[in-house]
mmCIF file of the N, C-alpha and C atoms, coordinates in Angstrom:
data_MODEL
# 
_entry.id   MODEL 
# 
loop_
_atom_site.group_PDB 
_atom_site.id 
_atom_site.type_symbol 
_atom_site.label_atom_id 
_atom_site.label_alt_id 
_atom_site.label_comp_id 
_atom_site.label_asym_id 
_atom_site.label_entity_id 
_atom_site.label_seq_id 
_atom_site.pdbx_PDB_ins_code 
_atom_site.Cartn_x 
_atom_site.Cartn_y 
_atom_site.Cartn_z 
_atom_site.occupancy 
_atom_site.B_iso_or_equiv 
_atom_site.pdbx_formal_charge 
_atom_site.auth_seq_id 
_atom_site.auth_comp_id 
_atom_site.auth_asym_id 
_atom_site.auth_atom_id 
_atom_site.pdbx_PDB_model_num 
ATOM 1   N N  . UNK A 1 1  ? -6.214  20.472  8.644  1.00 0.00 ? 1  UNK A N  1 
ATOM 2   C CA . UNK A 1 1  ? -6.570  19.763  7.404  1.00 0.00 ? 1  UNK A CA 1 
ATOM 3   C C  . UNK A 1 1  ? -6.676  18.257  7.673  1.00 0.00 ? 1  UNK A C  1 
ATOM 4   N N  . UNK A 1 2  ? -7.432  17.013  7.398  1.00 0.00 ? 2  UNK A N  1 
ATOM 5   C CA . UNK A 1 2  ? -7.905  16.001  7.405  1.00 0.00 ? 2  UNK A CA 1 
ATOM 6   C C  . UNK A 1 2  ? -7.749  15.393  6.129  1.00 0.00 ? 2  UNK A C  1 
ATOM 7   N N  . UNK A 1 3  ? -6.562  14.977  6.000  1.00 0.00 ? 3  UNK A N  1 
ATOM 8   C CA . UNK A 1 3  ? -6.581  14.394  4.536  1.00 0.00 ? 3  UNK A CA 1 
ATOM 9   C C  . UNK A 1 3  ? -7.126  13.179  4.616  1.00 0.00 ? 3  UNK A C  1 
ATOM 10  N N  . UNK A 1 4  ? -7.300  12.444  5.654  1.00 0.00 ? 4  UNK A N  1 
ATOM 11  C CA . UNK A 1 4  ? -8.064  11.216  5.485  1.00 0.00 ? 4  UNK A CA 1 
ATOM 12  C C  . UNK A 1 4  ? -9.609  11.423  5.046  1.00 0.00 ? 4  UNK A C  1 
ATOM 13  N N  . UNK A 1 5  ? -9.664  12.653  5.103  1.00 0.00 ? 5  UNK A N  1 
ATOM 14  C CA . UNK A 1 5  ? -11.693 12.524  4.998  1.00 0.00 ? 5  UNK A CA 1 
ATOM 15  C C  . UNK A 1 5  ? -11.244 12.812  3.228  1.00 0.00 ? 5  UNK A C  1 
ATOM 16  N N  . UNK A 1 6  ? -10.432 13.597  3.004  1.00 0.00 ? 6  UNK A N  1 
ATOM 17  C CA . UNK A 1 6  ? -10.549 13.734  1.513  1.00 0.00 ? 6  UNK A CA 1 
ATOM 18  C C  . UNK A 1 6  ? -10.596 12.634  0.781  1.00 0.00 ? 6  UNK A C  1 
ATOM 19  N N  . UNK A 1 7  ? -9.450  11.843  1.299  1.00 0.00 ? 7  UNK A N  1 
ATOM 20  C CA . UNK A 1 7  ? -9.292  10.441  0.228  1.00 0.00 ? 7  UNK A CA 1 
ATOM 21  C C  . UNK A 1 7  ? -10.690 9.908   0.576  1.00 0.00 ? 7  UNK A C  1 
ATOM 22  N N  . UNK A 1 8  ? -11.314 9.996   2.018  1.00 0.00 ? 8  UNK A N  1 
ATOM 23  C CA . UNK A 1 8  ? -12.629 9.012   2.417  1.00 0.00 ? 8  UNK A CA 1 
ATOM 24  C C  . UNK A 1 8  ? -13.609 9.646   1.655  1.00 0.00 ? 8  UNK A C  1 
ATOM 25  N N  . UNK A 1 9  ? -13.301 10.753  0.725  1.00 0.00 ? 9  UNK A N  1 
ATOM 26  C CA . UNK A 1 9  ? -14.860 11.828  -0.065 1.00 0.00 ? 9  UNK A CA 1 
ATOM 27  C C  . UNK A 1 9  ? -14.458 11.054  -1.714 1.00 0.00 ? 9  UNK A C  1 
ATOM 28  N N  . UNK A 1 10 ? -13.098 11.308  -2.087 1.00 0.00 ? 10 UNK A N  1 
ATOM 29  C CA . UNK A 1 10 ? -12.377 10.554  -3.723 1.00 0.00 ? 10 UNK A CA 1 
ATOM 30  C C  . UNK A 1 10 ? -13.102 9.211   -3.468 1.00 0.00 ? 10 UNK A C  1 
ATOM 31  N N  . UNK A 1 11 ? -12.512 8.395   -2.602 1.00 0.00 ? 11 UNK A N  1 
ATOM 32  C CA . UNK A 1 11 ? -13.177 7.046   -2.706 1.00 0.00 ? 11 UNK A CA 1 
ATOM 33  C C  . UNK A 1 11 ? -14.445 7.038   -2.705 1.00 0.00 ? 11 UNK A C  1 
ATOM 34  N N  . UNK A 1 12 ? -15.649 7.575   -1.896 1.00 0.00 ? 12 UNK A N  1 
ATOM 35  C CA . UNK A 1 12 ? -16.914 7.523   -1.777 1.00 0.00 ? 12 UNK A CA 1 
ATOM 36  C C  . UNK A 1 12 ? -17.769 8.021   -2.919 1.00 0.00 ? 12 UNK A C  1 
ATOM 37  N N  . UNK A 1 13 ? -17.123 8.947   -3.804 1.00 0.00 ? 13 UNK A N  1 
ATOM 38  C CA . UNK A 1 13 ? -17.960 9.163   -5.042 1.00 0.00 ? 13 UNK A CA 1 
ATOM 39  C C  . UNK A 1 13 ? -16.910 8.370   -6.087 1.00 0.00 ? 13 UNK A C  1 
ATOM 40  N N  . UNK A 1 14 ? -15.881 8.352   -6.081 1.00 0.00 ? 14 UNK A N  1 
ATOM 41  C CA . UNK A 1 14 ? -15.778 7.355   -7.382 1.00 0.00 ? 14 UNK A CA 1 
ATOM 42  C C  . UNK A 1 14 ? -15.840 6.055   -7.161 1.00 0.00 ? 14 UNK A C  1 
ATOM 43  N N  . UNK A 1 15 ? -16.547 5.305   -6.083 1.00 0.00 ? 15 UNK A N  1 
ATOM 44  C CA . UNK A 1 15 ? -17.626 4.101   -6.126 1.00 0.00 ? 15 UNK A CA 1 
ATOM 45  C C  . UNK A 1 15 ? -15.948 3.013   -6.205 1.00 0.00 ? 15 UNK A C  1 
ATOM 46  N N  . UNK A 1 16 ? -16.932 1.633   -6.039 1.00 0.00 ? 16 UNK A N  1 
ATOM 47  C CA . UNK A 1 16 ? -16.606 0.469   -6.368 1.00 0.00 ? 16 UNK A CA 1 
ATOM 48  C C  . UNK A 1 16 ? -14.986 0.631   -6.982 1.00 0.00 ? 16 UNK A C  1 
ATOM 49  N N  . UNK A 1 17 ? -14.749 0.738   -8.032 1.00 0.00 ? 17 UNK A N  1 
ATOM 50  C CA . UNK A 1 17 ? -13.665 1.098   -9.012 1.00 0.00 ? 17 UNK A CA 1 
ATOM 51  C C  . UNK A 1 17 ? -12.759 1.662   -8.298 1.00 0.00 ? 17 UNK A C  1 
ATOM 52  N N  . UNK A 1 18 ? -12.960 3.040   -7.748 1.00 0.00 ? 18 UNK A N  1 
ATOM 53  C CA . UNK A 1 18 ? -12.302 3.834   -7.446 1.00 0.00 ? 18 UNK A CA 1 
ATOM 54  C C  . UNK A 1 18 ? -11.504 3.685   -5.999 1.00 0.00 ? 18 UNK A C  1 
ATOM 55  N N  . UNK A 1 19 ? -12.098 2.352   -5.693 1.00 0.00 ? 19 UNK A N  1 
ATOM 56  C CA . UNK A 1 19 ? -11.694 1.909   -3.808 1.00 0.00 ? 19 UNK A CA 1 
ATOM 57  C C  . UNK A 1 19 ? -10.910 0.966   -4.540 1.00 0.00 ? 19 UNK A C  1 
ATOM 58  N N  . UNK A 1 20 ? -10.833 -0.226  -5.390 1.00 0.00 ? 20 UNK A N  1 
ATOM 59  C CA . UNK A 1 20 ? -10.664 -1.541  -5.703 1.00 0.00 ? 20 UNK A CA 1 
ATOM 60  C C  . UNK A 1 20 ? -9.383  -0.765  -6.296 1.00 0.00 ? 20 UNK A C  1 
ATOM 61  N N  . UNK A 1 21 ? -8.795  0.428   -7.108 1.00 0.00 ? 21 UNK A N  1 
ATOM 62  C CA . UNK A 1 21 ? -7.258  0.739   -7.426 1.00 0.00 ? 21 UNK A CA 1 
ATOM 63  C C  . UNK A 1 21 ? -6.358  0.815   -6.371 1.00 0.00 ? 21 UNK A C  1 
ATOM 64  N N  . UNK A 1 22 ? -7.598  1.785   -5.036 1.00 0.00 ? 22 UNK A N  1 
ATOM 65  C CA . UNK A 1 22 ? -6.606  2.221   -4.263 1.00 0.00 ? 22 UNK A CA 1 
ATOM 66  C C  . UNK A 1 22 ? -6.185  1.293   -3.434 1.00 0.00 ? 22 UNK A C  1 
ATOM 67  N N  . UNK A 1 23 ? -6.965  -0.051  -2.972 1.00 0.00 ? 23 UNK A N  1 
ATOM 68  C CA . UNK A 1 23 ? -6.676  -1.494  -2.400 1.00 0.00 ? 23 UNK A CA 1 
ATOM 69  C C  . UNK A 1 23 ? -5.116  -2.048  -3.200 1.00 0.00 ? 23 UNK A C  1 
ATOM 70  N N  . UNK A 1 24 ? -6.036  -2.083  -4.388 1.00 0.00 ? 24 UNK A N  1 
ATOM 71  C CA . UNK A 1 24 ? -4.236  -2.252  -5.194 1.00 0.00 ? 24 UNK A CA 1 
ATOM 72  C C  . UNK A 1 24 ? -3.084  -1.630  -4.857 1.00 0.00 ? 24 UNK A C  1 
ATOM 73  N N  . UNK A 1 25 ? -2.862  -0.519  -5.136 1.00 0.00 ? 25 UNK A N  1 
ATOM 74  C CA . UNK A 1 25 ? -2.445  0.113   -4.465 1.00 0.00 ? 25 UNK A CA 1 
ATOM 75  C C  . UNK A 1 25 ? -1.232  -0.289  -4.041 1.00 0.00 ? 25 UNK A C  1 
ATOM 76  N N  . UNK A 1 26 ? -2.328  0.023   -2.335 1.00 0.00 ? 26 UNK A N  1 
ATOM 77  C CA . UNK A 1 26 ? -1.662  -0.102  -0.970 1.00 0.00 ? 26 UNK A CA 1 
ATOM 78  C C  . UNK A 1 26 ? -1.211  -1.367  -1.190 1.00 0.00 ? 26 UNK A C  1 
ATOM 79  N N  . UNK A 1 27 ? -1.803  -2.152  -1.513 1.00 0.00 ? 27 UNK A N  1 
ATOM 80  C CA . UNK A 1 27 ? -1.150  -3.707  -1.300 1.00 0.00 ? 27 UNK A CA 1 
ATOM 81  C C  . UNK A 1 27 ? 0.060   -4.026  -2.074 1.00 0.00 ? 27 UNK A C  1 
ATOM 82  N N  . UNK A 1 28 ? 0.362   -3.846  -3.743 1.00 0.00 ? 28 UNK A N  1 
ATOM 83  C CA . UNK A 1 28 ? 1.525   -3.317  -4.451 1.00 0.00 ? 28 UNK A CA 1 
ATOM 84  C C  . UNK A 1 28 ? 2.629   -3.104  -3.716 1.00 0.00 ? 28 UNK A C  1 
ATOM 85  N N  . UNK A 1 29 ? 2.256   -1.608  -2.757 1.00 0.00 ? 29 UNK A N  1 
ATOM 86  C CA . UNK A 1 29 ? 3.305   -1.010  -1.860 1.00 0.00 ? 29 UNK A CA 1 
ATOM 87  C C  . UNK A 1 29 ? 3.668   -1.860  -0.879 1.00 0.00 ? 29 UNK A C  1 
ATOM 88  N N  . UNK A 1 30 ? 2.757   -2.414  -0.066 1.00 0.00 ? 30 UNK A N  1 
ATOM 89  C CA . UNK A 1 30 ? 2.837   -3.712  1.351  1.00 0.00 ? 30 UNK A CA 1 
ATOM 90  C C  . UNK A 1 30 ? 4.167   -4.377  0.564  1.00 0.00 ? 30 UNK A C  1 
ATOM 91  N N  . UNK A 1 31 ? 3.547   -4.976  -0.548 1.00 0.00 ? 31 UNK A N  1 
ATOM 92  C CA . UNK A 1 31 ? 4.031   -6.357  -1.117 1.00 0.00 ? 31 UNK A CA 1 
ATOM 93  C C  . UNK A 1 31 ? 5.567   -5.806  -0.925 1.00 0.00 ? 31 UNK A C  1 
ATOM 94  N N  . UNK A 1 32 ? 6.022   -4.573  -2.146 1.00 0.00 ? 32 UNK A N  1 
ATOM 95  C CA . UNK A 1 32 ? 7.344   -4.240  -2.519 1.00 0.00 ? 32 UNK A CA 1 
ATOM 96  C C  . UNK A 1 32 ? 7.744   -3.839  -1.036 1.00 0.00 ? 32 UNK A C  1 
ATOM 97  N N  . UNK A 1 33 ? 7.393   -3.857  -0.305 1.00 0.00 ? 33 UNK A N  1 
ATOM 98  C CA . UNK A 1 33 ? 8.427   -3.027  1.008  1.00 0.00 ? 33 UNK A CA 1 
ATOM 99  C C  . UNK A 1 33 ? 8.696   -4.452  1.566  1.00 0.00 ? 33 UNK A C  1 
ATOM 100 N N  . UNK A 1 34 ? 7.706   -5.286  1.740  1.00 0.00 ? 34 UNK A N  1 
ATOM 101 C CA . UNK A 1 34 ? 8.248   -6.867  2.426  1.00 0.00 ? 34 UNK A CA 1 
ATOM 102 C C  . UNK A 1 34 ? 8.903   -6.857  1.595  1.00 0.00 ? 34 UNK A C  1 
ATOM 103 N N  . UNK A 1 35 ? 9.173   -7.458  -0.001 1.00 0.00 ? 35 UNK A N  1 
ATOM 104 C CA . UNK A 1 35 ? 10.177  -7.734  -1.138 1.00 0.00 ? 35 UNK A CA 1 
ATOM 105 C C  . UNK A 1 35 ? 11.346  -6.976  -0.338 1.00 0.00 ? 35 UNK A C  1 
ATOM 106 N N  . UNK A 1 36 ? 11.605  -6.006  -0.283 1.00 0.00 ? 36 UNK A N  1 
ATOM 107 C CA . UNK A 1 36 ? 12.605  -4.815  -0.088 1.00 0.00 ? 36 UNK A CA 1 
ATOM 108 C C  . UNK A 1 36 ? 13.241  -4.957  1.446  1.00 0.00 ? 36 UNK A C  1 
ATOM 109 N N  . UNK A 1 37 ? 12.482  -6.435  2.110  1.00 0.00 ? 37 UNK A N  1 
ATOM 110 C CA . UNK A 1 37 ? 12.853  -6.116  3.247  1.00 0.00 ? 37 UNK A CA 1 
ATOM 111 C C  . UNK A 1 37 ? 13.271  -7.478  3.801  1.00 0.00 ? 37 UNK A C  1 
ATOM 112 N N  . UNK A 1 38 ? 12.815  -8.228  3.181  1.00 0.00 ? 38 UNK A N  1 
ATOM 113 C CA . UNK A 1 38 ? 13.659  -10.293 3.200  1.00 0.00 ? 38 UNK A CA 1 
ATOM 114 C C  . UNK A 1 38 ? 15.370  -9.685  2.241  1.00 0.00 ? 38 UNK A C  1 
ATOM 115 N N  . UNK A 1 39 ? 15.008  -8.819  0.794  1.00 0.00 ? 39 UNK A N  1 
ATOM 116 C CA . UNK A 1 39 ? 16.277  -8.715  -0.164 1.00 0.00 ? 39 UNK A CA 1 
ATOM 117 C C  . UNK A 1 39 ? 17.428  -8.402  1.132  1.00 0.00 ? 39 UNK A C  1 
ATOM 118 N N  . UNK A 1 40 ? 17.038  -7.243  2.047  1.00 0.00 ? 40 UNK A N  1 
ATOM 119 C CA . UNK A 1 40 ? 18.160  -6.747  2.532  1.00 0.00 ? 40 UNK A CA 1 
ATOM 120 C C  . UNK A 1 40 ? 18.497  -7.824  3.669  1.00 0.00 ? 40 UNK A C  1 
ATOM 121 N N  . UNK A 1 41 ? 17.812  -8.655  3.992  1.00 0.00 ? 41 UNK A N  1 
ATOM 122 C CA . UNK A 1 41 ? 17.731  -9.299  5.521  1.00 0.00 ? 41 UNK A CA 1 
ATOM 123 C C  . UNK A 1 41 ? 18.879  -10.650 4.937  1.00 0.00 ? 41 UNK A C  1 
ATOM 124 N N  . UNK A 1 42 ? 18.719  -10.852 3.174  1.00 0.00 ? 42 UNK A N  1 
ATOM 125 C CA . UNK A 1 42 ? 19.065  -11.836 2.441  1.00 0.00 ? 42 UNK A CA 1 
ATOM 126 C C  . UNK A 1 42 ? 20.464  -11.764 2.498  1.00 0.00 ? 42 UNK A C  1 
ATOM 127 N N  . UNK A 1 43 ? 20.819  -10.460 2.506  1.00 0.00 ? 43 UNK A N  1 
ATOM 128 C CA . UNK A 1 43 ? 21.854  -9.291  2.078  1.00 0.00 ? 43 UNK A CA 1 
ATOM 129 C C  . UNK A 1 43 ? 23.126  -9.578  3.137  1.00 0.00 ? 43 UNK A C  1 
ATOM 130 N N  . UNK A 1 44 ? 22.018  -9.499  4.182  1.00 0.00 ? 44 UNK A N  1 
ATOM 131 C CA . UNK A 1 44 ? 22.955  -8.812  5.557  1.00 0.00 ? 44 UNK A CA 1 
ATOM 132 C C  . UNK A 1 44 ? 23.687  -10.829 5.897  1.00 0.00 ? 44 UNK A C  1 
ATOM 133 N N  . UNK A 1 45 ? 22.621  -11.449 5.695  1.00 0.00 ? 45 UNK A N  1 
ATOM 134 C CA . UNK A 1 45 ? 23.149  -12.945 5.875  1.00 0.00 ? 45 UNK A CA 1 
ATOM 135 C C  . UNK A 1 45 ? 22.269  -13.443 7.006  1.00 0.00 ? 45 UNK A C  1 
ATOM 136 N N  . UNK A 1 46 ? 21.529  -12.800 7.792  1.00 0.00 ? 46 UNK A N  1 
ATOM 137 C CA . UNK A 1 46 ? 20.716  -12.824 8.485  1.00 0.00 ? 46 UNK A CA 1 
ATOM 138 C C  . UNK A 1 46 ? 19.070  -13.499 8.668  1.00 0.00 ? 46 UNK A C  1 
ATOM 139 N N  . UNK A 1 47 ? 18.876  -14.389 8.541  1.00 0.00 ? 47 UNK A N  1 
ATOM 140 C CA . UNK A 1 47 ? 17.625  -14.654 8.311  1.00 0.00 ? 47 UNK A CA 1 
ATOM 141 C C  . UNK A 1 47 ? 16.253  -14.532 9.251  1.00 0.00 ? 47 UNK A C  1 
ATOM 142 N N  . UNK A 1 48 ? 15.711  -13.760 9.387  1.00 0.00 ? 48 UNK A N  1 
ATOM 143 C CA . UNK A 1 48 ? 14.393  -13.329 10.496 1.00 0.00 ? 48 UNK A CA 1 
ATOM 144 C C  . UNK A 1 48 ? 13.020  -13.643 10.297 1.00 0.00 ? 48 UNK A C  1 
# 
């Protein structure tokens, strides 16, 4: 199974729109995992 071609078939017919959520998205997620990842570094006393 190739789930990358599926999401690459969802994105390719629901156009423009349908790429520009999933950009959101991923980036949302990027953002909160860095957030999630200075908090603990903040945490530990450690600065990197």
């Amino acid at each position: 199974m190739q789930e990358w071609l599926l999401w690459f078939l969802i994105l390719f017919w629901s156009g423009p729109i349908g790429l520009g959520i999933f950009l959101a998205g991923l980036g949302v997620y990027y953002w909160g995992r860095s957030l999630d990842r200075k908090s603990k570094a903040a945490g530990r006393g450690d600065q990197q």
